[in-house]
C-alpha positions in Angstrom: -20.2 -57.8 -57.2 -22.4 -55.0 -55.4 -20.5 -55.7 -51.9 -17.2 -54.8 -54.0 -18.9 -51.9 -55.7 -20.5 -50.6 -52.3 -17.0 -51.3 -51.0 -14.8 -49.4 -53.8 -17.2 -46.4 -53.1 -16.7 -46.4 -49.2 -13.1 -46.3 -49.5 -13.4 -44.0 -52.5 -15.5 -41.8 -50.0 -13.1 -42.3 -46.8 -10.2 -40.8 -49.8 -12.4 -37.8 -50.6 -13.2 -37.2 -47.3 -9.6 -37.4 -45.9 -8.7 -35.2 -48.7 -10.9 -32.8 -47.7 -10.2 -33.0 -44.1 -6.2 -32.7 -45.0 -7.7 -29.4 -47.6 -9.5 -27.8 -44.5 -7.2 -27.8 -42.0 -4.2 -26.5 -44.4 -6.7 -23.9 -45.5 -7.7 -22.8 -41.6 -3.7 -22.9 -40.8 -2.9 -20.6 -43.5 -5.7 -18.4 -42.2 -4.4 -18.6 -39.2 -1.2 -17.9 -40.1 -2.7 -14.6 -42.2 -4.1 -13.7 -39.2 -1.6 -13.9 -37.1 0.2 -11.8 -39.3 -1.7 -9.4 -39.4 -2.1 -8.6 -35.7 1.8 -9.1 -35.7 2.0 -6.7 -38.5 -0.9 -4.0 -37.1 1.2 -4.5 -33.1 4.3 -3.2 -34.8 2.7 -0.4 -36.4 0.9 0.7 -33.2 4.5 0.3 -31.4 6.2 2.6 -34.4 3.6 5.0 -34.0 3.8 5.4 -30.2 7.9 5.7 -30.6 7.7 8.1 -33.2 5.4 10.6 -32.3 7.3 10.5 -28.8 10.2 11.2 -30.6 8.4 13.9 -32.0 6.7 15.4 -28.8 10.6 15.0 -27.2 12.3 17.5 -29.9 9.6 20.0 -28.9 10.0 19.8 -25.1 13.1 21.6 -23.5 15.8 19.4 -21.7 14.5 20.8 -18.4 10.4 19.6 -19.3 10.0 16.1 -17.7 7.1 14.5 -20.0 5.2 12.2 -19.0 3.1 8.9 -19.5 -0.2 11.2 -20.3 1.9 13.7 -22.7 2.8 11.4 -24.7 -0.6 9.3 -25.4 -2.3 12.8 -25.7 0.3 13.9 -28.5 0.3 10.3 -30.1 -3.3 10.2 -29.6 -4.2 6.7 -28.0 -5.4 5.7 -24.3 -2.8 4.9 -21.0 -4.0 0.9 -21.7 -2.3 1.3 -25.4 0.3 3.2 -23.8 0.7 -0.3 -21.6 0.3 -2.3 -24.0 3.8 -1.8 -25.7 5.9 0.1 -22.6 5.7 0.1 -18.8 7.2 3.5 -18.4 8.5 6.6 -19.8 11.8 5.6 -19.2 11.3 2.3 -21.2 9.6 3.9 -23.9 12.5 6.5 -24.7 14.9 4.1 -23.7 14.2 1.8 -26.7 13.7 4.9 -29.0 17.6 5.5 -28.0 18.3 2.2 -28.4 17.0 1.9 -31.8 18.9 5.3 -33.1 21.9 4.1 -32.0 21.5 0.8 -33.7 20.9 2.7 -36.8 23.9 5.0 -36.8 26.1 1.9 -36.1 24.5 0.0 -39.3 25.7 2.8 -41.5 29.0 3.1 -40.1 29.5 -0.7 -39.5 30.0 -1.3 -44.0 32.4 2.2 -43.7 34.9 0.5 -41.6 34.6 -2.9 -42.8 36.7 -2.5 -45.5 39.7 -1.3 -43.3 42.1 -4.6 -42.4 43.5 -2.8 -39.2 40.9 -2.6 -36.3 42.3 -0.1 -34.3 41.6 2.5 -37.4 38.3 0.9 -37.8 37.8 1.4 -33.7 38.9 5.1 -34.9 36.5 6.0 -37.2 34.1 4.5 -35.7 33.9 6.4 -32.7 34.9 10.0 -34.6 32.1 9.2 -36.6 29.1 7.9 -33.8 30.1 11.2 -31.7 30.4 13.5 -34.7 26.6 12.1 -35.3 25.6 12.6 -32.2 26.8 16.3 -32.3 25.3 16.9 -35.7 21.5 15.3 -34.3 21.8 16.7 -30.3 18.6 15.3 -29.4 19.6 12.1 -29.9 22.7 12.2 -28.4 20.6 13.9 -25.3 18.5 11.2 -25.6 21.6 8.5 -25.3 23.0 9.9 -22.4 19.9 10.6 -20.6 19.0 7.0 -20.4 22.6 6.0 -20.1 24.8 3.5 -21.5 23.3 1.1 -19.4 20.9 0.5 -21.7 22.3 2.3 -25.1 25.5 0.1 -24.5 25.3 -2.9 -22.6 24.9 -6.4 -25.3 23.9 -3.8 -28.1 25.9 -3.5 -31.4 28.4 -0.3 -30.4 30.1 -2.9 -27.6 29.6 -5.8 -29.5 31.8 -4.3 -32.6 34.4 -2.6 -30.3 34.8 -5.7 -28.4 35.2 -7.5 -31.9 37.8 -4.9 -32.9 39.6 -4.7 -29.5 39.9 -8.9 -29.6 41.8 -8.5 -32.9 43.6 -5.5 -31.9 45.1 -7.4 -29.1 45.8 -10.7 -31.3 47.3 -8.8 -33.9 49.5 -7.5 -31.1 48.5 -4.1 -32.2 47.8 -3.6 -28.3 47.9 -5.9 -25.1 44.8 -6.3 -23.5 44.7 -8.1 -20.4 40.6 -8.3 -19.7 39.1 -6.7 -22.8 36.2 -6.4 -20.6 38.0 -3.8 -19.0 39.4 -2.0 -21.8 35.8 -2.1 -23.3 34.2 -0.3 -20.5 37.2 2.1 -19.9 37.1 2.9 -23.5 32.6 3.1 -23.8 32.4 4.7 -20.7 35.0 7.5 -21.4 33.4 7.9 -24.9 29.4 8.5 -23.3 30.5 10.7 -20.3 32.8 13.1 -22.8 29.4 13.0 -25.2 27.3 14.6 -22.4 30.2 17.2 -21.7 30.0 18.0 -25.5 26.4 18.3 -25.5 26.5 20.5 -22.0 29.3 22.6 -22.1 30.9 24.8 -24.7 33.4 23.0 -26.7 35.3 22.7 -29.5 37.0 20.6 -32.4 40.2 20.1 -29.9 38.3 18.7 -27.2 36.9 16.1 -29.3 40.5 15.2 -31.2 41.5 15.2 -27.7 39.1 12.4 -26.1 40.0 10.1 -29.3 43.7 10.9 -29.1 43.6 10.0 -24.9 41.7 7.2 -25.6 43.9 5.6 -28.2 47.1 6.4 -25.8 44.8 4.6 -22.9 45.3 1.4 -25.1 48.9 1.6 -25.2 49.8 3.0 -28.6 52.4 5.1 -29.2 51.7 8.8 -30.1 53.3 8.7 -33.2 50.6 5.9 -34.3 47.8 7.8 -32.2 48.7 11.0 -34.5 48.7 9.1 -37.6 45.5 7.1 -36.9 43.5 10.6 -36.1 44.7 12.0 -39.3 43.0 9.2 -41.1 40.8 10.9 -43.5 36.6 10.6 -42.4 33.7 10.1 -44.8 31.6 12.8 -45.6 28.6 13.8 -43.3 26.8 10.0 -43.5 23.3 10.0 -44.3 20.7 8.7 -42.1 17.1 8.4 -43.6 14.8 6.3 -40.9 12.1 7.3 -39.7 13.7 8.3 -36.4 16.2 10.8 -37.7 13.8 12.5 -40.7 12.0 13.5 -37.6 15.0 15.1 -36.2 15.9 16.8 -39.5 12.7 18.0 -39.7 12.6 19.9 -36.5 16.3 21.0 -37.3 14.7 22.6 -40.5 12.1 24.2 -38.6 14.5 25.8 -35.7 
């Protein structure tokens, strides 16, 4: 009788202690997991800083001021290893701030168009409305075709969604495209170089309907159709809150 009592109790311990082992290590992974979430969380913040006090040190500067690594960490106020820590260059640094921007403009446009059926006026809009943004915030659209659309282009939403359009264009017959590829570069390429002409050079409303009505006849579509589709009535000036483009407003304000 006491072997099965010491007995019940040993396996009655071996339970508790399992139990407890099981409780411990569930505890220490969710600690871990806290942790790890909050270095994740504190890395992005440092990153966010960096990019937007760059931003902010970049609206100041003139075009012809080349700023570098120890400008910005001075302005943001952190040391060159920080600076390392997140971005191996200048370049890469204000590449990814472009990046980001342009993502953000194309996430508000991207619900304005979805609700038109005919891509080619969605493809329409879409660019009137990127470029008109880019006009109405000029040191972004500086920034965009400073780094060039290598980087602001290239597997990033504005030729992911034009490709998307262009596909259905050219299944809906709407156009013949032969290697959208090429369509797709013809189209992106004419739309950044003609952004940096309206950023450099005086122009006005004409040269911009111009680029979009060339462009649309460079896909094939009859000028009747090319007239109708630039007539198509654009949104109001869309509103861009982040972080990014408050600081642009901002300095707009001030100048």
């Amino acid at each position: 009788m006491i072997y099965g009592f010491l007995s019940y109790n040993s396996k009655a311990l071996k339970i508790s202690f399992l139990l407890y082992v099981s409780y411990s290590m569930t505890e220490q992974k969710k600690l871990s997991n806290h942790r790890h979430k909050v270095a994740l969380e504190k890395k992005q913040k440092m990153k966010s800083h960096l990019m937007l006090s760059a931003l902010d040190l970049y609206c100041q500067s003139s075009p012809e001021k080349v700023l570098v690594i120890d400008d910005f960490v001075k302005y943001a106020g952190v040391s060159r290893g920080t600076f390392y820590n997140y971005f191996l260059s200048t370049n890469e640094l204000l590449t990814e701030i472009s990046m980001n921007m342009s993502d953000e403009v194309l996430e508000i446009i991207e619900p304005i168009i979805a609700v038109l059926n005919h891509p080619i006026e969605r493809v329409t809009i879409a660019t009137r409305l990127y470029l008109r943004s880019a006009m109405h915030y000029p040191v972004w659209g500086r920034l965009i075709t400073s780094v060039g659309p290598r980087y602001v282009v290239r597997d990033r939403n504005v030729a992911k969604f034009l490709t998307r359009d262009l596909k259905k264009a050219d299944e809906l017959g709407h156009i013949k495209i032969e290697d959208y590829r090429v369509t797709r570069d013809m189209f992106l390429g004419s739309v950044y170089y003609s952004l940096e002409t309206m950023l450099t050079e005086t122009v006005d409303q004409h040269y911009l309907g111009l680029v979009i009505k060339t462009l649309l006849g460079h896909l094939g579509i009859q000028q009747n159709e090319v007239q109708r589709l630039y007539q198509l009535e654009l949104p109001s000036e869309i509103e861009i809150t982040t972080p990014f483009f408050t600081i642009l407003r901002q300095h707009q304000i001030k100048s």
